[in-house]
C-alpha positions as a printed NumPy array, in Angstrom:
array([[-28.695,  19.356, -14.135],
       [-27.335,  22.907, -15.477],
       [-23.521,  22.79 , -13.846],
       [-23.206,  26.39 , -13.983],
       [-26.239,  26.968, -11.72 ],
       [-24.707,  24.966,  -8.975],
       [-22.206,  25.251,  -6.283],
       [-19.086,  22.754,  -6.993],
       [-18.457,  22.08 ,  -3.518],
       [-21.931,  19.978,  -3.294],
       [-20.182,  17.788,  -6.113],
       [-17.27 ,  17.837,  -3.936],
       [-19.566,  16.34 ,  -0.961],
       [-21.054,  13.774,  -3.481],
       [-17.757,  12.481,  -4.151],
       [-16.625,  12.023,  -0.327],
       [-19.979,  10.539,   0.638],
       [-19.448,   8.394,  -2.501],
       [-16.132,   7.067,  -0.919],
       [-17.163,   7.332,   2.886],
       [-20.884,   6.337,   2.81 ],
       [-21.394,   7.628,   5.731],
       [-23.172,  11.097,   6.287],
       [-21.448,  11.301,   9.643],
       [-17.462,  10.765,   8.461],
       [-18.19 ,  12.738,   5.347],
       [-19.049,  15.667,   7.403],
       [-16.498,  15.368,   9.315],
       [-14.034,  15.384,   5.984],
       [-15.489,  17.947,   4.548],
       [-15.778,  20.447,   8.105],
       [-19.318,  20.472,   8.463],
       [-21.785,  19.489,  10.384],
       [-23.452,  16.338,  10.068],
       [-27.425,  18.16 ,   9.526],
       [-25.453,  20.273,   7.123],
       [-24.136,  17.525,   5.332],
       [-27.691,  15.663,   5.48 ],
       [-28.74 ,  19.082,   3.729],
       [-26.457,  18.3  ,   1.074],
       [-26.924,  15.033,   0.643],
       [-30.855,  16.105,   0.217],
       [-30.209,  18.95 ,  -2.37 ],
       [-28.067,  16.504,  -4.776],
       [-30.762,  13.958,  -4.682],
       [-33.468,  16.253,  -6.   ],
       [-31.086,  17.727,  -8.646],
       [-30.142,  14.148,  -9.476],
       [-34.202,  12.848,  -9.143],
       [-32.401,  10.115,  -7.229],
       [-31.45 ,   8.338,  -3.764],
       [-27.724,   8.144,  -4.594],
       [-27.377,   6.328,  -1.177],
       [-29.601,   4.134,   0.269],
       [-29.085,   3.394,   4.501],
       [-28.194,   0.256,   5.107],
       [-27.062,  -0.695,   8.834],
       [-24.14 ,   1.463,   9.99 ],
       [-22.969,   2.223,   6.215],
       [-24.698,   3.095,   2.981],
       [-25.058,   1.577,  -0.513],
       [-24.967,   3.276,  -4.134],
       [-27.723,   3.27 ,  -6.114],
       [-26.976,   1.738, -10.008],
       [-27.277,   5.934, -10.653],
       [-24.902,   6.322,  -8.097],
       [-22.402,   3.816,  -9.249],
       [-22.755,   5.034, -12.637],
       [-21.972,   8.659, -11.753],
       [-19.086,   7.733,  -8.754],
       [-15.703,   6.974, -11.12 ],
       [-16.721,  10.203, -13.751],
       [-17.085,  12.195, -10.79 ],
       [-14.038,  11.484,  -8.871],
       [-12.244,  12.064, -12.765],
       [-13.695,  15.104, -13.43 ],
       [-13.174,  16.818,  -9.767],
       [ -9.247,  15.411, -10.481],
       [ -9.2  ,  16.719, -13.613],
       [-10.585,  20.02 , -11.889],
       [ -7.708,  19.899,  -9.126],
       [ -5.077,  19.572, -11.958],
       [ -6.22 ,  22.814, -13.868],
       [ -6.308,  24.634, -10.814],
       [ -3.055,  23.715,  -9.694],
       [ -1.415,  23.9  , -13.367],
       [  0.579,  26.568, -12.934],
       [  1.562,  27.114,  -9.092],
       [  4.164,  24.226,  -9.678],
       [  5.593,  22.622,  -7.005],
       [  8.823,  23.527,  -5.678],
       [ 10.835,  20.68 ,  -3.148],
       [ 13.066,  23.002,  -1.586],
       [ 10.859,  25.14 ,  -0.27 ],
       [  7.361,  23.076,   0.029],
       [  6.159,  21.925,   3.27 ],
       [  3.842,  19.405,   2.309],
       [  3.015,  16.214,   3.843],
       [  3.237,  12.936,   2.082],
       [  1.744,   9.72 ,   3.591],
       [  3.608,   6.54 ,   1.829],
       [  2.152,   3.071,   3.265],
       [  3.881,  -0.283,   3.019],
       [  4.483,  -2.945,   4.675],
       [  7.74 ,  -3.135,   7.283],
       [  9.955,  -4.655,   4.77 ],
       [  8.696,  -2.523,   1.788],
       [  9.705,   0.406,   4.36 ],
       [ 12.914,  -0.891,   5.611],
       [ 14.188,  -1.829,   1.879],
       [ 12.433,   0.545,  -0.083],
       [ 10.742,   3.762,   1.304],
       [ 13.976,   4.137,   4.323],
       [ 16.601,   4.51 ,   1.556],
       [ 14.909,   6.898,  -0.219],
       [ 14.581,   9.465,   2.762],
       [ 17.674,  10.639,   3.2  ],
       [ 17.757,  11.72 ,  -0.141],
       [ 14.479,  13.066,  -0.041],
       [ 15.588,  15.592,   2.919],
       [ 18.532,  16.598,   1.077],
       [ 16.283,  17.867,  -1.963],
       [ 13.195,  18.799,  -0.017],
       [ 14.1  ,  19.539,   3.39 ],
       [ 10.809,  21.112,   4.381],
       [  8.967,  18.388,   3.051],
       [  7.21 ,  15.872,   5.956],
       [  6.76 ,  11.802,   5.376],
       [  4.739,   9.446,   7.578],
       [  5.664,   5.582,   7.124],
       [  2.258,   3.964,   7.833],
       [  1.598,   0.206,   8.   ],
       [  0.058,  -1.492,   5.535],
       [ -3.794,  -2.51 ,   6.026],
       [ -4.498,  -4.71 ,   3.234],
       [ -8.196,  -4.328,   4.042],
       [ -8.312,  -0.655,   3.86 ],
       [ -5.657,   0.501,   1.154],
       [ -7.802,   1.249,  -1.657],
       [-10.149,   3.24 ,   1.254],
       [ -7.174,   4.826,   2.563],
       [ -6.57 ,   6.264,  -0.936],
       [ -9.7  ,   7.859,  -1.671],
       [ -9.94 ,   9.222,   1.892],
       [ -6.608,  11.033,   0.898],
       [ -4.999,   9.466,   3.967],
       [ -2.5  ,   7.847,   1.964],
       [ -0.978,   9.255,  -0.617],
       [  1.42 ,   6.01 ,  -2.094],
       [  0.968,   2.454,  -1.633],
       [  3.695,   0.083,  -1.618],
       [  2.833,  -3.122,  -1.838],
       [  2.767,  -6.571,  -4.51 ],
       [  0.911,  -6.965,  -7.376],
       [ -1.707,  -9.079,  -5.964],
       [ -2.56 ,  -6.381,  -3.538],
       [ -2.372,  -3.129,  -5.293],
       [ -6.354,  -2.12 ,  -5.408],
       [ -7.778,  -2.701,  -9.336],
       [ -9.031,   1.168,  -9.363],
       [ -5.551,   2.529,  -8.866],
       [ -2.961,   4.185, -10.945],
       [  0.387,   2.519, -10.696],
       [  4.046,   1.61 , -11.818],
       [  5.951,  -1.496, -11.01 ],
       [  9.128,  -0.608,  -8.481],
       [ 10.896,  -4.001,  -8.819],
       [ 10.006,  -7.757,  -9.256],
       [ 11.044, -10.024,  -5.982],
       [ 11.688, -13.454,  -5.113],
       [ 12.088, -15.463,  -2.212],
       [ 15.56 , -16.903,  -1.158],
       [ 16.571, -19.634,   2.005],
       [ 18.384, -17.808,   4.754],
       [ 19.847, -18.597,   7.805],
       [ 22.913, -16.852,  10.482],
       [ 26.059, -16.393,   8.82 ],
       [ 27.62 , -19.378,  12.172],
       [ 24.861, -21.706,  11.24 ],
       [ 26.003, -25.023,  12.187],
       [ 24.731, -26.746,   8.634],
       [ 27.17 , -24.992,   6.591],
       [ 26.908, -22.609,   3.675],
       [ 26.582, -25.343,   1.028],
       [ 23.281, -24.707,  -1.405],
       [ 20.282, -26.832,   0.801],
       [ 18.568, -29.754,  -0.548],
       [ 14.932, -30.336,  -0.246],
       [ 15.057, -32.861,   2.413],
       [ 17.19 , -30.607,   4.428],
       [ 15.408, -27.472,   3.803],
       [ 12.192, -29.599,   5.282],
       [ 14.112, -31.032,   8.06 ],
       [ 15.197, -27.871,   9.469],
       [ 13.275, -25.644,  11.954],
       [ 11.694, -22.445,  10.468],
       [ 10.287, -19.474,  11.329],
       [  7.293, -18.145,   9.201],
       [  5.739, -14.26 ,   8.644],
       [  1.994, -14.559,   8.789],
       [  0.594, -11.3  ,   8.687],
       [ -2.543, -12.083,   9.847],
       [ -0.618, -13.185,  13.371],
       [ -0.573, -16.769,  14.466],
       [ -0.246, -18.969,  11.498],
       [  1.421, -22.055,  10.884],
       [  1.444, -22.471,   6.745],
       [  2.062, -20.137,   4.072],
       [  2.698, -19.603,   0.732],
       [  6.105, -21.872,   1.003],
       [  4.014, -24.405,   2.386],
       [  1.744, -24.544,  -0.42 ],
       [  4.636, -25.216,  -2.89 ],
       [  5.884, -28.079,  -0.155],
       [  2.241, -29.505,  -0.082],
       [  2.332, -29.932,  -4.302],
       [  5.559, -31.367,  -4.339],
       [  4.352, -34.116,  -1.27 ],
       [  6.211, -32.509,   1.189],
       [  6.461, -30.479,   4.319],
       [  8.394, -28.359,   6.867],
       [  8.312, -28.021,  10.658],
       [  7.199, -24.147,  11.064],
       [  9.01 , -23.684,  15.002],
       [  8.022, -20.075,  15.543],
       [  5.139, -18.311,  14.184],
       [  6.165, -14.254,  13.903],
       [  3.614, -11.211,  12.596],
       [  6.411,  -9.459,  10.475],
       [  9.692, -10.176,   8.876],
       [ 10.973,  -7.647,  10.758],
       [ 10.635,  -9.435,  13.841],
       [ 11.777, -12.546,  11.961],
       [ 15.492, -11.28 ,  11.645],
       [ 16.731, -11.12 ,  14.906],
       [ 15.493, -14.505,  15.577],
       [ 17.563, -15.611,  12.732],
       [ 20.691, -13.979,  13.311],
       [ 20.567, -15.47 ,  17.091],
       [ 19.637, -18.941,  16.41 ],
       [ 19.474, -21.926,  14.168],
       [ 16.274, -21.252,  12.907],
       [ 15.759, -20.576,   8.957],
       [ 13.369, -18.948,   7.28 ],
       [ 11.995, -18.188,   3.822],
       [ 12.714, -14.369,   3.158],
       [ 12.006, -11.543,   0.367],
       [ 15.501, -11.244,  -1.759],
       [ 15.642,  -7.85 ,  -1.226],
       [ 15.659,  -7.937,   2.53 ],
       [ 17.587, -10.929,   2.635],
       [ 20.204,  -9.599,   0.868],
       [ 20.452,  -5.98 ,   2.221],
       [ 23.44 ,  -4.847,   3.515],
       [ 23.014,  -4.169,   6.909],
       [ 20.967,  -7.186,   7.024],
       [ 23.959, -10.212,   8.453],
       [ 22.399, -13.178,   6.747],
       [ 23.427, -15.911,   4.661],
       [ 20.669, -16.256,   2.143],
       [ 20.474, -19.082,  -0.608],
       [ 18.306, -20.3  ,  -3.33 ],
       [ 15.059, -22.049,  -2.512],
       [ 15.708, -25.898,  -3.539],
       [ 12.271, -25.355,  -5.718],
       [ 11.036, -22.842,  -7.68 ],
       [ 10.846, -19.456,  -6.254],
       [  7.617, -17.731,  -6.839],
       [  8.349, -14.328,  -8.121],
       [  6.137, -10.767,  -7.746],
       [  6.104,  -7.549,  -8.616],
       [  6.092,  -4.951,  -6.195],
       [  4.054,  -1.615,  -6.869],
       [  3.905,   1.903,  -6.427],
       [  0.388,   3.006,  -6.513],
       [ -1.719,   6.001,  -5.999],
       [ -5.182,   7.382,  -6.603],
       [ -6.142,   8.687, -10.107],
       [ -6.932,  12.645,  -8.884],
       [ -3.447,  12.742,  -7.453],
       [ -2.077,  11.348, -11.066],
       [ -1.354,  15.073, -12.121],
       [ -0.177,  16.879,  -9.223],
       [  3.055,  18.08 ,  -9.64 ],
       [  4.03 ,  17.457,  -5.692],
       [  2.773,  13.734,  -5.809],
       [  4.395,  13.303,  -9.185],
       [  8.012,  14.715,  -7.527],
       [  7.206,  12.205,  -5.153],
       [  6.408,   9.51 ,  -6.939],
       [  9.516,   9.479,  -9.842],
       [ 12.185,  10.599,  -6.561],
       [ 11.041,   7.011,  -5.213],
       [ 11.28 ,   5.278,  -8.441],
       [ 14.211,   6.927,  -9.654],
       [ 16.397,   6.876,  -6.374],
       [ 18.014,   3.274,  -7.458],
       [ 15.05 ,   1.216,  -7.009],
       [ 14.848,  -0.97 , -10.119],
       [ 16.454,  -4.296,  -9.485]])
């Protein structure tokens, strides 16, 4: 295929039916209609004398071309964006831009929330949307463009992404600063004898991580209230004898009025990551964004 007898914006539609596979949403992303976008999708795969997507039920699959071509593409159409922009800089206190950051409620509450303040004092034009955290749909979210920065642990920052680790974290005991056992250090058969509350993100469990660790050591915990996010988790704590196994971080925040203690085992320890998609790697605004977060006292 001779690049300079073709239009870039039908690469530009490869590359969001690449991440949408879906002639229907990648119309809609790119403002067209969907026959238009069918028309599209028909020119690139005579000029590529392939399917490039094959229909399969409600989605569509990549052909081995397809695949081949998908991460060059998305490179090269970055790499594109960055030239284009080189230049027009990007200036805080005056830009308008929107920036989507997604994290989960702690990440937000310890990590993004401290940052904004300073962030409207520098670039007061500038808009940010906190949005949750959907495990299932970060790396998605990323090449859509909906998100612009993930926040979120090692484990679950998506393989294809750029990124740079914030802090590492650790888990600590804590319980109300009243609470009726005392502030001495807990043992192990205390820790298991006392009523806890545990964050299961995927709503409604009873075990976790901690409970794991109990399980190898031959032990276990009575889990008394089951809550969706730690968030919820702390004003159960500060008004009532439950305990609970808690991030550090949040734990120990100031505004946070808990007692918090170390684990009487080993606490497991993660890194938490900021993460974005390789196109945005070079863009000035995202790169302002990205070193005012990590900069803004966030290494522990």
């Amino acid at each position: 295929m001779d690049i300079r007898q073709q239009d870039i914006g039908l690469l530009m539609a490869l590359d969001v039916l690449f991440a949408e596979r879906n002639v229907t949403r990648a119309a809609a992303r790119m403002n067209l209609s969907q026959p238009a976008m069918s028309a599209q999708l028909a020119r690139l795969r005579d000029l590529f004398g392939d399917p490039l997507l094959i229909p399969s039920g409600r989605t569509m699959i990549l052909t081995s071309r397809a695949e081949a071509l998908k991460a060059p593409l998305s490179q090269a159409l970055a790499d594109l964006s960055a030239v284009l922009q080189e230049g027009q800089g990007f200036y805080p206190f005056t830009s308008a831009r929107v920036f989507c950051i997604a994290a989960s409620d702690y990440v937000h509450r310890t990590v993004t929330l401290p940052a904004l303040s300073w962030l409207a004092k520098t670039a007061p034009k500038v808009r940010i949307a906190l949005l949750p955290l959907d495990t299932a749909r970060s790396w998605h979210a990323l090449e859509q463009g909906k998100v612009d920065l993930l926040i979120t642990s090692d484990r679950l920052t998506p393989q294809d992404a750029k990124a740079r680790r914030l802090y590492t974290e650790s888990f600590v005991f804590a319980q109300r600063m009243a609470h009726p056992r005392g502030t001495c250090l807990p043992s192990l058969d205390e820790f298991c004898s006392l009523d806890h509350v545990l964050v299961s993100p995927e709503s409604g469990g009873f075990k976790g991580a901690t409970d794991e660790q109990l399980d190898a050591l031959g032990r276990s915990r009575n889990v008394a209230v089951s809550v969706p996010s730690f968030l919820l988790a702390l004003p159960l704590l500060q008004t009532s004898d439950l305990v609970a196994v808690l991030p550090k971080r949040l734990a120990q925040s100031p505004d946070v009025e808990l007692a918090a203690f170390p684990l009487p085992f080993e606490a497991v320890k993660f890194d938490i990551m900021l993460s974005w998609h390789p196109r945005s790697d070079k863009d000035s605004g995202h790169k302002w964004l990205r070193d005012s977060i990590f900069d803004k006292d966030m290494r522990v």
